[in-house]
C-alpha positions as CSV (number, residue, x, y, z in Angstrom):
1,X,0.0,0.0,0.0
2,X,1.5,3.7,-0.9
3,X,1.4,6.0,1.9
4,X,-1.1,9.1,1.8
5,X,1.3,11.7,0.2
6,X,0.4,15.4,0.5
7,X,3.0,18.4,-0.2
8,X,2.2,21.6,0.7
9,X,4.3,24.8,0.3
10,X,4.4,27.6,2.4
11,X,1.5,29.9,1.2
12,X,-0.9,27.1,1.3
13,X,-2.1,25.1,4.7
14,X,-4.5,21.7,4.5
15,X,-6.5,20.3,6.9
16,X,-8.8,17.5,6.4
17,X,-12.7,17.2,7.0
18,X,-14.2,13.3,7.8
19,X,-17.5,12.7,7.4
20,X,-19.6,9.9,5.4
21,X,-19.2,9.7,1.8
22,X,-21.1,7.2,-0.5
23,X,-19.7,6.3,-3.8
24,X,-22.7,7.0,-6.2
25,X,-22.9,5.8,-10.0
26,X,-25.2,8.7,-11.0
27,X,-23.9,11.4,-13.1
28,X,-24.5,14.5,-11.5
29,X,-22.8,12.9,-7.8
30,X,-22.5,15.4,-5.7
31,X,-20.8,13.7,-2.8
32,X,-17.1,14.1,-2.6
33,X,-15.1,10.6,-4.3
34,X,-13.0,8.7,-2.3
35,X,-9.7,8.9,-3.0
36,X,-6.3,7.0,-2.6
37,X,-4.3,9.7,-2.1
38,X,-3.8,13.4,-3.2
39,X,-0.2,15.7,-3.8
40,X,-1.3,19.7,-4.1
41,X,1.4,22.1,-5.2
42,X,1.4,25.8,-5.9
43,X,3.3,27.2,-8.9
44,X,3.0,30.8,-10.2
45,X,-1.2,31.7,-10.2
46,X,-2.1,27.8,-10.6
47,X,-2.2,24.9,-7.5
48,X,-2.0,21.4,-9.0
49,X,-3.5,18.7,-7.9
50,X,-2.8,15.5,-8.5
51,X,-4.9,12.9,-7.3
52,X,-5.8,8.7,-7.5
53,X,-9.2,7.3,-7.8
54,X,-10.8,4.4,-9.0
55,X,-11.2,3.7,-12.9
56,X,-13.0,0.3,-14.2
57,X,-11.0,1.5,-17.6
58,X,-12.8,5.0,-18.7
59,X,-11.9,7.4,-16.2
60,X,-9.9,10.1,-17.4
61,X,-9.4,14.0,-15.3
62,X,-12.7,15.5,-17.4
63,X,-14.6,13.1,-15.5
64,X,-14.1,15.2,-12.2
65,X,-14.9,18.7,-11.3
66,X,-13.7,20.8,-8.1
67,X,-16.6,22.2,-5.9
68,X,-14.7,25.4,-4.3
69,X,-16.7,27.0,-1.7
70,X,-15.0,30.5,0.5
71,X,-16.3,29.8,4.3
72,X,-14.9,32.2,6.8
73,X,-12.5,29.8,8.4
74,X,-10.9,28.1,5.3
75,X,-11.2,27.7,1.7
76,X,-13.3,24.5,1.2
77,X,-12.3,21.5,-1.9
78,X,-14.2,18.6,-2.5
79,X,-13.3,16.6,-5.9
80,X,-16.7,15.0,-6.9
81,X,-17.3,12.8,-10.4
82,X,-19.4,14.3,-13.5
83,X,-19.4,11.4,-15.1
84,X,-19.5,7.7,-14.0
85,X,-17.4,5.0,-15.4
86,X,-19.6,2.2,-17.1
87,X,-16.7,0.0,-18.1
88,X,-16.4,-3.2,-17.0
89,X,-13.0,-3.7,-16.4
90,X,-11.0,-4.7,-13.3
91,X,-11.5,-1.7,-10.7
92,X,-7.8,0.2,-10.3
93,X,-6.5,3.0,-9.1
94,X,-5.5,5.3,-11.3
95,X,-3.3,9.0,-11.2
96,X,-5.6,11.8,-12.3
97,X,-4.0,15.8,-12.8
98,X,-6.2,19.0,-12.0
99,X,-5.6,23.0,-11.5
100,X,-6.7,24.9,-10.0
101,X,-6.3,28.7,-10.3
102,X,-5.1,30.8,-7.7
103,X,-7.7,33.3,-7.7
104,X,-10.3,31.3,-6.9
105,X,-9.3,31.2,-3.4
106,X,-8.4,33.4,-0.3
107,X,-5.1,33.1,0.4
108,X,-5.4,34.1,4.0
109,X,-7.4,31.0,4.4
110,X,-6.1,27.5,4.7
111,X,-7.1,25.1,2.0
112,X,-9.7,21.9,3.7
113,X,-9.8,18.9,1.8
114,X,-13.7,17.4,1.9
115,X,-12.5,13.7,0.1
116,X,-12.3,10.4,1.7
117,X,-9.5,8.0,1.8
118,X,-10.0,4.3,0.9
119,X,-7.5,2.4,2.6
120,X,-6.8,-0.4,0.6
């Protein structure tokens, strides 16, 4: 099993929020999917994030959106699927890549993660 790896630089803070999450195969899912593990970094105007979740074979990074939402006490992310996988191959995980612009967030805020992680 890889170990949970997050990097963070200095202008950007995470802390994680654990609640229940189901996995849902409708298309408009609006819960957060569980992931295996996530690496954020901040370049420039742009965060990456790169991220694993599971594929049955037609999961690709346009299949996921980022739900940002400002709260007072942090800047809220929660990585949610658009579109579900119908293939039936073996389940895997697989290594997705999104951005994130910098704008979109306060700065002043720390960054909270609203994903799950499957330990498996």
């Amino acid at each position: 099993m890889k170990p949970l790896t997050i990097f963070t630089t200095p202008a950007l803070l995470i802390s994680f929020a654990f609640g229940t999450s189901a996995c849902s195969a409708s298309a408009t899912q609006t819960t957060p999917e569980p992931l295996r593990s996530i690496e954020i970094t901040q370049e420039n105007n742009q965060i990456t994030v790169h991220f694993q979740a599971i594929s049955n074979g037609c999961t690709s990074d346009k299949h996921f959106e980022f739900v940002l939402k400002k709260t007072p006490h942090a800047n809220q992310l929660s990585i949610t699927r658009t579109t579900p996988d119908r293939c039936r191959k073996m389940p895997q995980w697989i290594s997705l890549t999104k951005r994130i612009p910098v704008d979109q967030l306060n700065p002043q805020l720390p960054l909270q993660l609203n994903n799950h992680f499957a330990i498996q």
